[in-house]
C-alpha positions in Angstrom: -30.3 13.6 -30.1 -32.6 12.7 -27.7 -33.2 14.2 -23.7 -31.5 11.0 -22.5 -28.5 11.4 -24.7 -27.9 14.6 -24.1 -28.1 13.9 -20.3 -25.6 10.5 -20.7 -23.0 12.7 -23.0 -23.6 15.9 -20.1 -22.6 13.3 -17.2 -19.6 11.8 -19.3 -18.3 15.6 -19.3 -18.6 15.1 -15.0 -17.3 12.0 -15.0 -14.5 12.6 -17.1 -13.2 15.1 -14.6 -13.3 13.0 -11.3 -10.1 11.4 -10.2 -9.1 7.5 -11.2 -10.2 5.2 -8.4 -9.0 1.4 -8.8 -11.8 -0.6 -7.4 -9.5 -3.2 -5.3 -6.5 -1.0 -4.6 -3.4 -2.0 -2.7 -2.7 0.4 0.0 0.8 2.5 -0.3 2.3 1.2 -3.2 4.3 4.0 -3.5 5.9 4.1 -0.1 7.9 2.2 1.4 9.7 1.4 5.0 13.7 1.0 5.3 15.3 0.3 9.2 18.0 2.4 9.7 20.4 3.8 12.6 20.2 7.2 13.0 19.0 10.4 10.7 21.9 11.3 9.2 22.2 12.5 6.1 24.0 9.4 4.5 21.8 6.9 6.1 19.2 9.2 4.9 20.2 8.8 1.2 20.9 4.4 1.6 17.8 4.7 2.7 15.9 6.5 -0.1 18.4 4.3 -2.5 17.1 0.9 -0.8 13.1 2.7 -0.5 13.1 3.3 -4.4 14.2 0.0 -5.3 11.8 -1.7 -2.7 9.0 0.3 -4.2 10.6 -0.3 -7.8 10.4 -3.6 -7.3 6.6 -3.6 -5.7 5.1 -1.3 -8.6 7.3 -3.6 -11.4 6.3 -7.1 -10.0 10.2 -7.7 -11.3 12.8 -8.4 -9.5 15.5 -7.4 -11.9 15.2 -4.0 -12.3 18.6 -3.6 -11.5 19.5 -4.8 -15.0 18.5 -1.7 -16.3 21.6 0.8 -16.6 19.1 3.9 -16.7 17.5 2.4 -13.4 20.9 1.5 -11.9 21.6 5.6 -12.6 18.9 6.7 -11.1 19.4 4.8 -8.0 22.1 7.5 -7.5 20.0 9.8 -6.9 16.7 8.5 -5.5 16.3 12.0 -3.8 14.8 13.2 -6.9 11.9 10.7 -7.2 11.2 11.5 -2.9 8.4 13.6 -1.8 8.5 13.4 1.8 9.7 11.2 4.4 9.6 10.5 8.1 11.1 8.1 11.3 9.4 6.4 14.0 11.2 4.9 16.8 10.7 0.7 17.5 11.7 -1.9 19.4 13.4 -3.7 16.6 17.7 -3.9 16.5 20.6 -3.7 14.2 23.8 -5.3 14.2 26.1 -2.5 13.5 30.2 -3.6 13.9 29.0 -6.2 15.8 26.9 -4.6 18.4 23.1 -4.1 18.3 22.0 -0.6 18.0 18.1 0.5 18.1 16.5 0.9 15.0 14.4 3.3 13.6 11.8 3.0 11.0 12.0 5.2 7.8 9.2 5.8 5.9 9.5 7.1 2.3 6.8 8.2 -0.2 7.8 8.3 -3.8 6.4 10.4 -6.2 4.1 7.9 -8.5 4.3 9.5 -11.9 8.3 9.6 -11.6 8.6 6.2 -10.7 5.9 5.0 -13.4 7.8 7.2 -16.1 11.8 5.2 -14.8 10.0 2.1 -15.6 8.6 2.7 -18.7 11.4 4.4 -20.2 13.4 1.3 -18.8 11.3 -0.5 -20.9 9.9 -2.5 -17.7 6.3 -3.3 -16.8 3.7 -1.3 -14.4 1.5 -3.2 -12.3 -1.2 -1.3 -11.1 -3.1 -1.0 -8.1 -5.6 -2.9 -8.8 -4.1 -6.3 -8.0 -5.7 -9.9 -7.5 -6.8 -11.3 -4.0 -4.7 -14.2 -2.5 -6.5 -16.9 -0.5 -3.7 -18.6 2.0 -4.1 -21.9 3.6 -0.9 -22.9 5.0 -0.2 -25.3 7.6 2.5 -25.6 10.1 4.1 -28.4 11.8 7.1 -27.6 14.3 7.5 -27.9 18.3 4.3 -26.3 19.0 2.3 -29.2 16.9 0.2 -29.0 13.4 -2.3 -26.0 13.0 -3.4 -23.5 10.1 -2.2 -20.5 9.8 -4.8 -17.5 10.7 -5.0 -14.0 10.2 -4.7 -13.3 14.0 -1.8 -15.8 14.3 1.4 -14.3 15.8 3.5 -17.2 14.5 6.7 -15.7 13.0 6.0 -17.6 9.3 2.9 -15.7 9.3 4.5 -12.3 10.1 7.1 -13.2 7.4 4.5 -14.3 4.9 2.7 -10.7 6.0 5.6 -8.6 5.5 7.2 -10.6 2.4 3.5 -9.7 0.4 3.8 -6.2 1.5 6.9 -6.0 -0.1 5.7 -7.7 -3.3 2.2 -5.8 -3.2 -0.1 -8.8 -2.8 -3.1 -8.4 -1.4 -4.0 -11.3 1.3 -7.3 -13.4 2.5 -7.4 -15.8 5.2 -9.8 -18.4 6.3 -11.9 -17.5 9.2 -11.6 -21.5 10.1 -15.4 -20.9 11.4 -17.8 -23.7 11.4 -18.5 -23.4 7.8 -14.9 -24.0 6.6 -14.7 -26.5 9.7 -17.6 -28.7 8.0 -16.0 -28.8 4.5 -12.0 -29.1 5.1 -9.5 -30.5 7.6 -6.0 -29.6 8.8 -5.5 -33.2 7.6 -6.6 -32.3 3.9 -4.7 -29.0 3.6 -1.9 -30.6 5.0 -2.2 -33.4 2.4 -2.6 -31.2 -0.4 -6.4 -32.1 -1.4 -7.0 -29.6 -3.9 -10.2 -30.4 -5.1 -11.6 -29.6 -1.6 -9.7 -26.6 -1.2 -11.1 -25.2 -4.5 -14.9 -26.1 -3.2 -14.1 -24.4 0.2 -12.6 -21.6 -1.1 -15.5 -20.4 -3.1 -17.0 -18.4 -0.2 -14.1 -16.1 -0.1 -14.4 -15.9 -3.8 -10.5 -15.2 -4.5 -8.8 -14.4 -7.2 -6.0 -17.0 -6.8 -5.0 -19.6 -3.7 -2.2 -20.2 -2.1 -2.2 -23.9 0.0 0.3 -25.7 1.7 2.5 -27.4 4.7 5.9 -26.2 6.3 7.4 -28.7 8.5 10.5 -28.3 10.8 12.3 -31.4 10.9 14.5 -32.3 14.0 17.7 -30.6 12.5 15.8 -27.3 12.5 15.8 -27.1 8.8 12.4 -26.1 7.3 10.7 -28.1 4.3 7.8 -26.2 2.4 5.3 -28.0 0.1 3.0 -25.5 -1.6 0.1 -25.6 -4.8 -1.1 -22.4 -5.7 -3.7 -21.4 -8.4 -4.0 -18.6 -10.5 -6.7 -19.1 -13.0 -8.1 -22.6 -13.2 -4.6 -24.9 -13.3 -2.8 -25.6 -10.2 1.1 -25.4 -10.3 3.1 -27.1 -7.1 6.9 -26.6 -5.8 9.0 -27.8 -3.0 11.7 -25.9 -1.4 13.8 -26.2 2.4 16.0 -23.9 4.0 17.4 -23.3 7.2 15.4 -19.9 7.5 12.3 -19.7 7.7 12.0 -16.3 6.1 14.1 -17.4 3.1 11.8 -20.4 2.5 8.8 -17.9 2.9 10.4 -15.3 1.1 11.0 -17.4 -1.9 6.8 -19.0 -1.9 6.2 -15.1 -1.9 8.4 -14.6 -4.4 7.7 -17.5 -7.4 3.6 -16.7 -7.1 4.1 -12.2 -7.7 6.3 -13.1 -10.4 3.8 -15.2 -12.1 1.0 -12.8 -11.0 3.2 -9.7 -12.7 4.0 -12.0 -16.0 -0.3 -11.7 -16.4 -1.3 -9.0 -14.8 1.5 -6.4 -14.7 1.3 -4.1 -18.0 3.8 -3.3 -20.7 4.8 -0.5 -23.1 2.8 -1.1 -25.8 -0.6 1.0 -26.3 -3.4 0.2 -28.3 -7.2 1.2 -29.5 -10.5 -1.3 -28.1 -14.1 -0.8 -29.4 -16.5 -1.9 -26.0 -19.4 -2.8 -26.0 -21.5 -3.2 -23.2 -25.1 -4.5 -23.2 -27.7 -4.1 -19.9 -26.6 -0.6 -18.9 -30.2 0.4 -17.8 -30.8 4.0 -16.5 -28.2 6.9 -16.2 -27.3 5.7 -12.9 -26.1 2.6 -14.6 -24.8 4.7 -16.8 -22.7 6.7 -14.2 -21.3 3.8 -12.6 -20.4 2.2 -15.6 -18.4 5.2 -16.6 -16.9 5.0 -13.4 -15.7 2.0 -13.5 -13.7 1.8 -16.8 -12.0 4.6 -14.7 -10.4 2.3 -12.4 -9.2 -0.3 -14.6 -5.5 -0.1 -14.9 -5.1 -0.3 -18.6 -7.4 2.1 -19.5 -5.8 5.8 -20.0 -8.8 6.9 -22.0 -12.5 6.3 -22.5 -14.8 8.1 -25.2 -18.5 7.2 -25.9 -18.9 6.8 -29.3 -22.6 5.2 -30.0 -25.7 4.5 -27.7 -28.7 2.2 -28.3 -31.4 1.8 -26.3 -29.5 0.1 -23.3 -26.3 -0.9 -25.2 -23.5 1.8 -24.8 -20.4 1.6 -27.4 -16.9 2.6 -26.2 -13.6 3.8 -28.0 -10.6 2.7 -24.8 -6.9 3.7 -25.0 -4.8 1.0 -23.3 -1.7 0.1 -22.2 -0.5 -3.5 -22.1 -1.6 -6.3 -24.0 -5.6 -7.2 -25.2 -5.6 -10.2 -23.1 -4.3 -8.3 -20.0 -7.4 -5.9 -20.3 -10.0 -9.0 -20.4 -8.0 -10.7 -17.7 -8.4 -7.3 -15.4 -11.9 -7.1 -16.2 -12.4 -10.7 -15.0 -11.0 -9.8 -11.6 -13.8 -7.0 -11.3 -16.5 -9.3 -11.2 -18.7 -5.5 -12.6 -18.7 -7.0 -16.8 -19.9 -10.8 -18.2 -17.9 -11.6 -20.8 -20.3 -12.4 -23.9 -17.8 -12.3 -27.1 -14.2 -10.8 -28.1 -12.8 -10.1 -31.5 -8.9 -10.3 -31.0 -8.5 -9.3 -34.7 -10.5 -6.4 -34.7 -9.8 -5.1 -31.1 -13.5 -5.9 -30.0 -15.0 -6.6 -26.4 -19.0 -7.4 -25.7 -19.4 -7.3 -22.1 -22.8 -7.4 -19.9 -22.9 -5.0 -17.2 -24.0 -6.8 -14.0 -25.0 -3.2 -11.5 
C-alpha cells in the first residue's frame, strides 16, 4: 500500500469516530412547544401527549400517525420518550370555561433515538434533518392593499405561515425584494401567477423548491388562496378559501410537507450502494468527502473499499429507497451526478470541493 493510502485509510479511522453532522439541518426537530395553563401535573402529561405527537408528526412528515395502534399506545405514556422540559411565561391567552386565562409556554425535548425507533417499528417513515429549502413568494391583498410578503413582515399570514412550517419542519427563504429582484419581477407577476419569471428570479436564492402565490380577502371576510409550488422541475397548482386565515395557511403548509415527506422522508427498507466518486484530489478532499457522506440521512454506514489515483470507491448502508439517496445527494449541491446503475446498486458521482 502506498504512503498516501495508508494515510487516506488512517484518517477514515478519525473520521469514522466524529459525530453525524447533516449539512442543512433543521433546528429542534426533536422539541417541541405546547401552551398550557398552569404546571400541574396533568396539564404536564397533555402536554407531553400533544408535544410527542407534534414532534411525531414533524420527524414523520405524516400526518396520520395516529393510525398506528402501537403509536396510539405509546401516546399514553409520552413521559417515557421526554428528556427534559421547561415553561416560559407570554403574553399569549387561553379560553378555559369561557374565560381567558394567561398562558404559558411548554417546551419539551424528546429523546431522538426513541422517537426514530416508535416510528420505525410503526412501520412509518423518518425524515431526517437534512430537509429541502423553501422559496416563498406570496402576496396579499386585504384592507391594508396588495404587497409581498417579507421575512420582516409582521402580517399575521406570515406569522401563521412561520409557525405552521415550524410545525411541519420546513425550512424557509424569502426574497430580499432588493433592486435585483425589483428589476426582474413584479407584485403584478406573482400576483398573476407568472411562473416562468418566478423560476428565472428565483435562481439567485438557489432553492430547493418554491412556493408562489396570492391570498385575497374578499368583502365578506372570507379568505381565497391561489398557490403553484415546485418541487423538482414540474409546477403543481391548488385553490382553497376559508374563513380563517390560519386554516387556509395551515392547509398550503400542509399539501407541500406531505409531498416533500412522500420524496424525501425515508422508509424501512435497508440496502447496500457501491460509490464512486471521481475528482477527490488530495487528502483534504479526501477528509471532506468522508465527511460528508456522514451527514446524508440515508447513510448508516460508509466503508472505503478501493482507491485509484483520484477516484475513491465506497461500500454505503442505507435506509430508504435508491432514488431517495440520489434525490438527497442532489439537494447537497457537494456530488455531479455522472451515471447510476439501479440494477446493480451503483452511483458515479464527481466531487465538486
Amino acid at each position: 500500500m502506498t504512503p498516501l493510502k495508508q494515510c487516506l485509510f488512517s484518517l477514515l479511522i478519525c473520521f469514522a469516530l466524529l459525530p453525524s453532522a447533516q449539512a442543512l439541518p433543521v433546528p429542534n426537530l426533536y422539541v417541541a412547544e405546547v401552551l398550557v395553563t398552569s404546571t400541574r401535573a396533568a396539564e404536564l402529561k397533555a402536554g407531553t401527549t400533544a408535544g410527542l405527537l407534534q414532534v411525531l408528526f414533524k420527524v414523520s412528515g405524516k400526518m396520520d400517525v395516529e393510525s398506528s395502534d402501537l403509536i396510539r399506545n405509546a401516546l399514553l405514556d409520552p413521559v417515557t420518550f421526554l428528556t427534559q422540559y421547561g415553561y416560559e411565561s407570554t403574553n399569549k391567552m387561553l379560553l378555559v370555561d369561557d374565560r381567558q386565562v394567561p398562558a404559558q409556554l411548554l417546551t419539551l425535548h424528546f429523546d431522538p433515538g426513541a422517537v426514530t425507533r416508535l416510528l420505525r417499528q410503526a412501520h412509518f417513515p423518518v425524515w431526517g434533518r437534512h430537509r429541502p429549502s423553501l422559496l416563498v413568494w406570496l402576496a396579499v391583498s386585504d384592507a391594508g392593499g396588495r404587497r409581498l410578503l417579507l421575512e420582516e413582515d409582521a402580517h399575521a399570514l406570515l406569522l401563521s405561515l412561520v409557525d405552521q412550517a415550524k410545525l411541519r419542519g420546513l425550512p424557509l427563504l424569502f426574497p430580499l425584494l432588493d433592486l435585483e429582484d425589483n428589476s426582474q419581477i413584479s407584485i403584478a407577476e406573482i400576483w398573476g401567477a407568472f411562473l416562468d419569471r418566478i423560476d428565472r428570479v428565483s435562481v439567485r436564492y438557489n432553492p430547493d423548491a418554491i412556493l408562489t402565490g396570492r391570498l385575497l380577502q374578499d368583502n365578506n371576510g372570507k379568505w381565497i388562496g391561489r398557490w403553484s409550488y415546485r418541487i423538482a422541475t414540474d409546477w403543481q397548482s391548488a385553490v382553497a378559501g376559508s374563513f380563517s386565515s390560519d386554516e387556509l395557511i395551515r392547509g398550503m403548509v400542509n399539501q407541500l410537507a406531505n409531498e416533500l415527506a412522500a420524496r424525501y422522508a425515508l422508509d424501512s427498507s435497508r440496502g447496500e450502494i457501491t460509490l464512486t466518486v471521481e475528482g477527490v484530489t488530495g487528502i483534504a478532499a479526501y477528509a471532506d468527502l468522508t465527511q460528508y457522506l456522514k451527514t446524508l440521512s440515508p447513510v448508516s454506514y460508509s466503508a472505503v473499499v478501493a482507491l485509484q489515483e483520484d477516484r475513491v470507491e465506497f461500500e454505503l448502508q442505507t435506509e430508504g429507497q435508491y432514488e431517495q439517496l440520489v434525490e438527497i445527494i442532489e439537494l447537497g449541491g457537494r456530488l455531479v451526478l455522472l451515471n447510476q446503475d439501479p440494477l446493480n446498486s451503483r452511483l458515479f458521482y464527481r466531487w465538486t470541493n
